[in-house]
C-alpha positions as CSV (number, residue, x, y, z in Angstrom):
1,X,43.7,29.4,-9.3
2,X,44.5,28.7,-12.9
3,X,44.8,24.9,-13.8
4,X,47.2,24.1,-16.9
5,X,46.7,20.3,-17.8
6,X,46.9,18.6,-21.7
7,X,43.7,17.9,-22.1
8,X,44.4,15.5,-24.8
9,X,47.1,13.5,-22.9
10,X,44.2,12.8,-20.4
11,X,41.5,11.7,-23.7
12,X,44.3,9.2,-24.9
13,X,44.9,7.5,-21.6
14,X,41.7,6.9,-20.8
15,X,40.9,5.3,-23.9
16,X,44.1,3.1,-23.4
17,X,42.9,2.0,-19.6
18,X,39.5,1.4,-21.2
19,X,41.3,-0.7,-24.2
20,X,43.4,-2.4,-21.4
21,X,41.3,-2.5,-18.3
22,X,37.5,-2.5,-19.2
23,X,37.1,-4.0,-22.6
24,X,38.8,-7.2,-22.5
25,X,36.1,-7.3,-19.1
26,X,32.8,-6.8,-20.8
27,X,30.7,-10.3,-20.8
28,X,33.9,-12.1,-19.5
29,X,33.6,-11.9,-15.8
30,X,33.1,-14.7,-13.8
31,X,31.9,-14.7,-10.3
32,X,35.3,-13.8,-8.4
33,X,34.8,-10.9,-10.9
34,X,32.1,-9.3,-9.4
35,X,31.7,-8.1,-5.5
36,X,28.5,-6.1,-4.0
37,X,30.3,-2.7,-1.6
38,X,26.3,-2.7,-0.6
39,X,23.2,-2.7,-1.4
40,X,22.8,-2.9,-5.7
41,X,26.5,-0.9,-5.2
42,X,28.5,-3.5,-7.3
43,X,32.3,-3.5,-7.9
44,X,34.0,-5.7,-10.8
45,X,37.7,-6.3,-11.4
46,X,37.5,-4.0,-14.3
47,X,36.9,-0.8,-11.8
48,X,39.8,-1.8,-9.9
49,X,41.9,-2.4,-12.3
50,X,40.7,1.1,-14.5
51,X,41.2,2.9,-11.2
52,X,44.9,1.5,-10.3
53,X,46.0,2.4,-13.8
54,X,44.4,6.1,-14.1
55,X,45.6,7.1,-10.4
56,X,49.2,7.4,-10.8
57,X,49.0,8.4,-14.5
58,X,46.7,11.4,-13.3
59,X,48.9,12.5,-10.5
60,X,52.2,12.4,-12.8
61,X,50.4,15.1,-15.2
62,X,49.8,17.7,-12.6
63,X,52.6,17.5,-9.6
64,X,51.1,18.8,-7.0
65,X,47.4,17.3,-7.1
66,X,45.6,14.9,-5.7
67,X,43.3,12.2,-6.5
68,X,39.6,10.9,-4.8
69,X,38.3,7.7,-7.1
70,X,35.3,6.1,-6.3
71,X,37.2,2.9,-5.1
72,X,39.4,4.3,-3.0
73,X,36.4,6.1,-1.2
74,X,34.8,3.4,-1.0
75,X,37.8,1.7,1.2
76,X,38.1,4.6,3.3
77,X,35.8,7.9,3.5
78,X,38.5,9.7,4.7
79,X,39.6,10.2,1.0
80,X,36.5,13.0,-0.1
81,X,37.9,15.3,2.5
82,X,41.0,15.7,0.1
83,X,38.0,17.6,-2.6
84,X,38.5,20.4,0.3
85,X,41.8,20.7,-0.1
86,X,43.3,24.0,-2.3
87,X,45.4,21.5,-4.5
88,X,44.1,20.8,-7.8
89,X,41.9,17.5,-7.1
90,X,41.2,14.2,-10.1
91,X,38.1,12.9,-9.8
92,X,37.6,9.3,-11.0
93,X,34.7,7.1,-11.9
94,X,36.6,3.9,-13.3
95,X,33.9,2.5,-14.9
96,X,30.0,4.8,-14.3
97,X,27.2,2.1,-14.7
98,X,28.8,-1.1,-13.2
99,X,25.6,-2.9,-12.6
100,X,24.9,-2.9,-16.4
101,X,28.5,-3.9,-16.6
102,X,28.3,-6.6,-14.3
103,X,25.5,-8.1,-15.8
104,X,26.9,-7.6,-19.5
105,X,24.8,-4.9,-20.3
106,X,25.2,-1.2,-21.5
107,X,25.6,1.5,-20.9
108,X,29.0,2.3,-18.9
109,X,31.3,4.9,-19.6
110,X,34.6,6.0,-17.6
111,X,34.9,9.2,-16.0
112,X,37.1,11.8,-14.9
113,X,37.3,15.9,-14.1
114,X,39.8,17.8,-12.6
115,X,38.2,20.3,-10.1
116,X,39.7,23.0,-7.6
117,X,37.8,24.0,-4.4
118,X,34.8,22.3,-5.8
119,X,34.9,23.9,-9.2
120,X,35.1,21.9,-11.9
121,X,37.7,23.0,-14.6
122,X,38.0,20.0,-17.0
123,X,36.1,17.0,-17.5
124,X,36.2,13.9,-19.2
125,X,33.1,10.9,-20.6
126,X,33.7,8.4,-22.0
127,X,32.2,5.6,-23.9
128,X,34.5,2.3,-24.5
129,X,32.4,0.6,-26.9
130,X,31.3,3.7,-29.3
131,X,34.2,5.3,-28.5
132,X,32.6,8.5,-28.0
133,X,34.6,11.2,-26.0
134,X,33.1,14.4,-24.1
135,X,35.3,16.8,-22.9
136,X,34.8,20.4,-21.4
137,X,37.1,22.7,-20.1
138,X,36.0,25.9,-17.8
139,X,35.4,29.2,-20.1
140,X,37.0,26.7,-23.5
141,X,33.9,25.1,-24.0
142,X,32.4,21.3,-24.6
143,X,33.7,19.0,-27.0
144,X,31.8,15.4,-28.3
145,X,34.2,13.5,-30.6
146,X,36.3,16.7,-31.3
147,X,33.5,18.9,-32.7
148,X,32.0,22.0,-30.4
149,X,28.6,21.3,-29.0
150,X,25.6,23.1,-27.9
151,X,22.5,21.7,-25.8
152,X,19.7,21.7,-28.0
153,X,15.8,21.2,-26.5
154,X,14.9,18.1,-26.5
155,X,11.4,16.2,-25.1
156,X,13.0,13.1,-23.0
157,X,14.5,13.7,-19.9
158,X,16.4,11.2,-17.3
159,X,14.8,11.9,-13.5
160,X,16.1,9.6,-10.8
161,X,14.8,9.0,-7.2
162,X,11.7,7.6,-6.6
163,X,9.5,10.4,-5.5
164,X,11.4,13.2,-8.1
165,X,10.3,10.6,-10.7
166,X,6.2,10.4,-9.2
167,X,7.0,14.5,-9.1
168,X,7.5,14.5,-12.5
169,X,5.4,12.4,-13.9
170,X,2.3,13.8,-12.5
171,X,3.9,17.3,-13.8
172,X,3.0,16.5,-17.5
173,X,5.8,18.6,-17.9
174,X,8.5,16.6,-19.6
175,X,8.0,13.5,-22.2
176,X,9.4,10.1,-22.0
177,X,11.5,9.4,-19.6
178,X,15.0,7.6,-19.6
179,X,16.8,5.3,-16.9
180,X,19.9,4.5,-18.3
181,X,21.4,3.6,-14.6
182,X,24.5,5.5,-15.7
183,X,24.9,8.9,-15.3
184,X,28.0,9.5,-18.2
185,X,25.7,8.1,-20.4
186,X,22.8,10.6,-19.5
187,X,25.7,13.1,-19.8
188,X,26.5,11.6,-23.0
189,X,22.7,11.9,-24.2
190,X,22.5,15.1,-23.7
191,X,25.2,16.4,-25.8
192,X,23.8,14.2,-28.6
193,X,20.6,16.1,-28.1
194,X,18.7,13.3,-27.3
195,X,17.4,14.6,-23.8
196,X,16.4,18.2,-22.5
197,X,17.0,17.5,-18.8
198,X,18.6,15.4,-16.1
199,X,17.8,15.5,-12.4
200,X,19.8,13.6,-10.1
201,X,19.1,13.0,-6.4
202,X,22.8,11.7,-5.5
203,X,25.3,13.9,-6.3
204,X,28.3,11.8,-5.9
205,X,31.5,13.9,-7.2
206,X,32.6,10.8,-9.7
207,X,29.1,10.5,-11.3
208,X,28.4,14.9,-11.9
209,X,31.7,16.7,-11.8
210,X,32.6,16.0,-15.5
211,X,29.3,16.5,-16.8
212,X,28.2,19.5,-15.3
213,X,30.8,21.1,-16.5
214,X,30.4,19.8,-19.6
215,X,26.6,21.0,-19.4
216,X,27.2,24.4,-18.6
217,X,30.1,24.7,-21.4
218,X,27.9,23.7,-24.0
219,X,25.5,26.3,-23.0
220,X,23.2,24.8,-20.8
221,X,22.4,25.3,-16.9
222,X,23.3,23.4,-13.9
223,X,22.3,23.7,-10.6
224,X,20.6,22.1,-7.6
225,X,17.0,22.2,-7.3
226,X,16.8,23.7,-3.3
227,X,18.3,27.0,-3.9
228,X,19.3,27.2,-7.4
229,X,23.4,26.7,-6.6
230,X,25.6,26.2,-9.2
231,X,27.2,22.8,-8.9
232,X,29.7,21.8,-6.8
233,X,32.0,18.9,-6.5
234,X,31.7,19.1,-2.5
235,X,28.2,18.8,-2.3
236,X,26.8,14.9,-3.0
237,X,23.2,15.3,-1.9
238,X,20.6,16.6,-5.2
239,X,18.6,17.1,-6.5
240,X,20.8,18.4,-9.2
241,X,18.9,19.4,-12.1
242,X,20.4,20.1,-15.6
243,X,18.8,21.4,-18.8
244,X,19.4,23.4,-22.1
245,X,19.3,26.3,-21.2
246,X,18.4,28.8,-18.0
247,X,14.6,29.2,-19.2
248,X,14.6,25.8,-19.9
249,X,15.9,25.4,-16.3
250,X,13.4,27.4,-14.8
251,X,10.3,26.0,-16.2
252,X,11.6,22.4,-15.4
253,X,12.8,23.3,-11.8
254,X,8.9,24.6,-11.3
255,X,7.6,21.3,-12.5
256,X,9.4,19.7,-10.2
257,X,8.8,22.1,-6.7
258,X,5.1,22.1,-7.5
């Protein structure tokens, strides 16, 4: 089903909810700020307030879709079930990397994709305080900052789960290895060319659906590790494993199942 949405009225608002919601935020919380949803899962005022503002603005631009955001899962379950659903579904990550946030850190980004039966078919990263923007659209391609980008190999790589990590380290596979604790920004790295791969153990929509896409438009591969499936929204258990390129894919995805 063929999605029609202006991709750039979605870039401009959510640099204004960043400008409004996240930025005034960053090293200004206090304590009734900041709430745990569980264990190291931290929530801040700033995702609330990102997520209350993108919701309605999202919905408006597409009549007829619907939205899942990673706070209003997080208040009731029941909300993911609407990514199986044959209406058009926004998927919202307020504000990716909210422990760094919280503890007036970087990274964080804010992230959002549009998908349909699982598929993504646009996707959004971005970066408040560089101001960097990725954006991909299914069969248009990958944007960073405006300009058209391609995956280019790259030595570092961003491995997350305990044992993947041990797995790949005794590989001697890949090189130095990143842990930015926010996966836009690992999204963001890679169309900078500053990793070759990314392998993710949780697959939560929010976190992947934007940059997957964004992945495979700029001519790399995406899939998860078990069976070699191309992503899919619906899914939220890795490992998902990302690279430059289907050979690039391979030899990584062997590193990792030895």
């Amino acid at each position: 089903m063929p999605v029609a949405v202006d991709i750039d009225k979605v870039t401009r608002l959510m640099a204004e909810v960043a400008d409004l919601a996240i930025l005034p935020r960053f090293r200004a919380l206090d304590s009734a700020d900041i709430a745990l949803k569980g264990p190291n899962d931290y929530v801040t005022a700033a995702d609330l307030d990102a997520e209350a503002r993108l919701t309605p603005a999202l919905a408006g631009l597409l009549p007829g879709s619907v939205v899942v955001g990673e706070e209003a899962v997080a208040k009731d379950r029941a909300v993911l079930d609407r990514l199986g659903e044959p209406a058009p579904v926004w998927i919202i990550d307020p504000l990716d990397g909210t422990a760094n946030f919280a503890g007036s850190r970087t990274p964080f980004c804010s992230i959002v994709a549009l998908a349909v039966g699982g598929e993504p078919v646009a996707g959004w990263i971005y970066e408040p305080l560089t101001r960097d923007m990725l954006v991909a659209e299914r069969g248009g391609g990958a944007r960073f900052n405006g300009q058209a980008v391609r995956l280019a190999p790259g030595a570092d790589v961003a491995v997350y789960g305990k044992a993947l990590r041990r797995k790949a380290e005794e590989s001697g596979h890949f090189g130095r290895f990143i842990d930015e604790r926010c996966a836009g920004a690992v999204y963001l790295d890679l169309a900078r060319g500053k990793l070759g791969a990314a392998c993710f153990t949780r697959t939560l929509p929010w976190d992947h659906a934007a940059g997957a896409l964004a992945v495979r438009e700029a001519g790399g591969h995406s899939a998860f590790l078990d069976n070699g499936a191309p992503y899919d929204a619906r899914r939220h258990v890795g490992p998902l494993l990302h690279s430059t390129s289907s050979e690039a894919w391979e030899r990584a995805a062997g590193a990792l199942r030895s």
